[in-house]
Backbone as CSV, one residue per row, in Angstrom:
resi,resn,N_x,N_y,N_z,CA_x,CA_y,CA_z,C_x,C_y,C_z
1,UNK,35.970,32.276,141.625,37.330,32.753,141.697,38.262,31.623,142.098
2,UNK,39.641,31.406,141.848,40.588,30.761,141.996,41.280,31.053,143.364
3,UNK,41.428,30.172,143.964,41.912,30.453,145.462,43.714,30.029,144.689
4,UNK,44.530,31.251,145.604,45.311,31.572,145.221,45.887,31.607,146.616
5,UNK,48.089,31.663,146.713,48.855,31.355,147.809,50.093,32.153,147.036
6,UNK,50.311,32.531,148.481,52.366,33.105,148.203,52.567,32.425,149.576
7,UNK,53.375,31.666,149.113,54.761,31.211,150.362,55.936,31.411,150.155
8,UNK,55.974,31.886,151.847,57.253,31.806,151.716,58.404,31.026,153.006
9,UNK,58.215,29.938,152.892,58.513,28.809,153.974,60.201,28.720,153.556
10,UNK,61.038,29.130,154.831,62.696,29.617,154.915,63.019,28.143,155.684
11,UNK,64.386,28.346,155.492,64.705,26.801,156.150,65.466,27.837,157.239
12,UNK,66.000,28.856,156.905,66.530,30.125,157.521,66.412,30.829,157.906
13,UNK,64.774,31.371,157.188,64.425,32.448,158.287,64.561,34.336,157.345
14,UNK,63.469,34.463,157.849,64.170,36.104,157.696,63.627,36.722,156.011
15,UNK,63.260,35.446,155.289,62.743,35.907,154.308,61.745,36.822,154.245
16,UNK,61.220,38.212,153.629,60.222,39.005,153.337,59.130,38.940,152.256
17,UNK,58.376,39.236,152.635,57.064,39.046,151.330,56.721,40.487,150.935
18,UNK,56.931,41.147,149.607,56.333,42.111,149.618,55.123,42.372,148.708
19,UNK,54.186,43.111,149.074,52.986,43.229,147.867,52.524,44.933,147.377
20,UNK,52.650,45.334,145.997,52.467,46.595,145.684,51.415,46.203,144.569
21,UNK,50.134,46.940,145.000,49.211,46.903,143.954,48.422,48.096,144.248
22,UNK,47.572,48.520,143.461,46.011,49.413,143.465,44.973,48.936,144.576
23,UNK,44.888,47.356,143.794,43.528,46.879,144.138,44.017,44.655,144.816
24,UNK,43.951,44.707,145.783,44.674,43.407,146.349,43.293,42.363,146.995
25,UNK,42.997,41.632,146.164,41.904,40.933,146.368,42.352,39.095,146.862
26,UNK,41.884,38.839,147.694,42.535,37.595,148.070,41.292,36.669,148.188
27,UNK,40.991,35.601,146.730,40.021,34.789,146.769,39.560,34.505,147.624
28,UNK,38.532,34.003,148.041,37.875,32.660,148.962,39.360,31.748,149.262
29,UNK,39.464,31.437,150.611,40.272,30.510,150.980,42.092,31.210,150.461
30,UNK,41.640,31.700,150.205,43.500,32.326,150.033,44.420,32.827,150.813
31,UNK,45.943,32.664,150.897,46.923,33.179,151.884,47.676,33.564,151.340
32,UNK,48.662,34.399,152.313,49.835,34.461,152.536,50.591,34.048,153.344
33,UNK,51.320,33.302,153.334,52.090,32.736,154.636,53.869,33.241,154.383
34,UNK,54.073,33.039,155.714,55.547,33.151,155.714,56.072,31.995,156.817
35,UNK,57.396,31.926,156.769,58.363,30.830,157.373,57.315,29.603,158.466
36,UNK,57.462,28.481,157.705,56.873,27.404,158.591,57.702,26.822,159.130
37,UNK,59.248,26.660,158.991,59.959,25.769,159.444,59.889,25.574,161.319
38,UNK,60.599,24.831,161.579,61.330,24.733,162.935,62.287,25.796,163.566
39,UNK,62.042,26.095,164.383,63.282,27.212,164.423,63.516,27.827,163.538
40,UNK,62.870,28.541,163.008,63.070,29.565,162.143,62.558,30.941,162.743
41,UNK,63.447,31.921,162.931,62.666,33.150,162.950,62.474,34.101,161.582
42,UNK,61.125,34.215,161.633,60.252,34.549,160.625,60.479,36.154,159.865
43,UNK,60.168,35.949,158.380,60.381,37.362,157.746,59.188,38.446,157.895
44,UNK,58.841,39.061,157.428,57.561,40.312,157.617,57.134,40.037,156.468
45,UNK,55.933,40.396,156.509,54.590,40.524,155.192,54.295,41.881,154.852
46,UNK,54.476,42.474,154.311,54.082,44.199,153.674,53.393,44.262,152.767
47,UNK,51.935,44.857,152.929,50.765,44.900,151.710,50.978,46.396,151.526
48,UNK,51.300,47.039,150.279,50.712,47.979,150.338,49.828,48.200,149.232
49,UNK,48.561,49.356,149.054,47.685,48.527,147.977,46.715,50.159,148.528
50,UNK,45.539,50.753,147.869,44.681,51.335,147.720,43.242,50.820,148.697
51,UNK,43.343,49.319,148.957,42.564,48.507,148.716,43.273,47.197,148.725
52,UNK,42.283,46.542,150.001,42.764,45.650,150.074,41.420,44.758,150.793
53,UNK,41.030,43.410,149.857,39.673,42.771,150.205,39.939,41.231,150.289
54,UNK,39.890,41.114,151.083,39.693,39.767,151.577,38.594,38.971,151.979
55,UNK,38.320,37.656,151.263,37.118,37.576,150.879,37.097,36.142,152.063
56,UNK,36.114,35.463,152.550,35.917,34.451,153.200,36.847,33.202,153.468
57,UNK,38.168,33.505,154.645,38.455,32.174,154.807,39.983,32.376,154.522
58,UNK,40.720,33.705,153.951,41.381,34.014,153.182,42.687,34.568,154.417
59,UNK,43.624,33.620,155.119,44.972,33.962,155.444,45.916,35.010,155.358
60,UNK,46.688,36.154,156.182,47.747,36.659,156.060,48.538,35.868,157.828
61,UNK,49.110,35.355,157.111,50.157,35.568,158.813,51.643,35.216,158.576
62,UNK,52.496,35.942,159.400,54.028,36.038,159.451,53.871,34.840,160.725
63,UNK,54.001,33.417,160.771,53.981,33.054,161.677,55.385,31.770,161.933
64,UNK,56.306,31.882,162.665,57.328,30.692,163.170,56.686,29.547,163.859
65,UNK,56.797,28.073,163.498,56.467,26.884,164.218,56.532,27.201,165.802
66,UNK,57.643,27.463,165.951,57.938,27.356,167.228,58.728,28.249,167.433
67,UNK,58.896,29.704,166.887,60.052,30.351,167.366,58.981,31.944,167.016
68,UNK,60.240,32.724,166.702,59.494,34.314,167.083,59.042,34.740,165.425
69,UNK,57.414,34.761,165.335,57.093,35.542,163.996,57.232,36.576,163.772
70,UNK,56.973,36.660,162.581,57.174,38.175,161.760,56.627,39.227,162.170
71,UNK,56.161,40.274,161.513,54.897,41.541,161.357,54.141,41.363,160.164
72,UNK,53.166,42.099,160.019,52.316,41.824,159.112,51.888,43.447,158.829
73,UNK,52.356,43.935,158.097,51.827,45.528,158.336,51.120,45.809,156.631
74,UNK,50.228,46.494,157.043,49.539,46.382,155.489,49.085,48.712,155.664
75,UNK,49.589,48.741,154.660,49.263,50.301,154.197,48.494,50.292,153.332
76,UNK,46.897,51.013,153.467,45.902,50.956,152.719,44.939,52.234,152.772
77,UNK,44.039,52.994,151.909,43.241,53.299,152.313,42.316,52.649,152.658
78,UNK,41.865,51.501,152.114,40.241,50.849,152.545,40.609,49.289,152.511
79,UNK,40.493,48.732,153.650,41.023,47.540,154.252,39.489,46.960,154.579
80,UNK,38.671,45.906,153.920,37.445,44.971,153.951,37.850,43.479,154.033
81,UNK,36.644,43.280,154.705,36.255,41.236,155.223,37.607,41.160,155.714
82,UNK,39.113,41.391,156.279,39.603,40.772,157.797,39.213,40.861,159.087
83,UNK,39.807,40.051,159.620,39.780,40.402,161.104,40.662,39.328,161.712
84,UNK,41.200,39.460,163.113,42.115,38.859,163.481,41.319,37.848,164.218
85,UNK,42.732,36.949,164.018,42.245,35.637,164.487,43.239,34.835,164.704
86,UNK,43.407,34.078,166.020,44.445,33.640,166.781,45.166,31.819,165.969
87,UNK,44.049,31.946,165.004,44.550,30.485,164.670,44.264,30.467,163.201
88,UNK,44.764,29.899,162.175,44.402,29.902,160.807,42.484,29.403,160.775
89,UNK,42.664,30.267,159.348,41.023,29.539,158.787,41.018,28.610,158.958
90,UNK,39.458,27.813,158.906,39.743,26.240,158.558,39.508,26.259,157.326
């Protein structure tokens, strides 16, 4: 599979990511990210999906450099392979 990315890095801030599918599969090594800048406060991530699989190594985070991140809220029936974790994959 193709490791695959949505960014969304704001110089401003506040940008949103949204995702509507059935079936939301996130390769090996794949993300989502939101706002990396400096001072930026960060937009929200919204999965919503039937299904949602995340496979080894594979990123969601609403996270600010140095300022206040997003949410990350995902609506699913059957949510497989995440789990939280205080620091990105390697």
């Amino acid at each position: 599979m193709d490791v695959g990315a949505i960014d969304a890095d704001t110089v401003t801030g506040g940008g949103n990511i949204s995702l509507r599918s059935r079936l939301a599969i996130l390769p090996q090594g794949s993300r989502i990210t939101n706002a990396q800048g400096e001072n930026v406060i960060d937009g929200n991530i919204n999965i919503d999906a039937q299904v949602l699989r995340a496979l080894e190594n594979s990123d969601i985070s609403a996270n600010s450099q140095d300022f206040r991140g997003g949410q990350v809220n995902i609506n699913a029936q059957g949510i497989f392979g995440t789990e939280f974790r205080d620091r990105p994959s390697d």
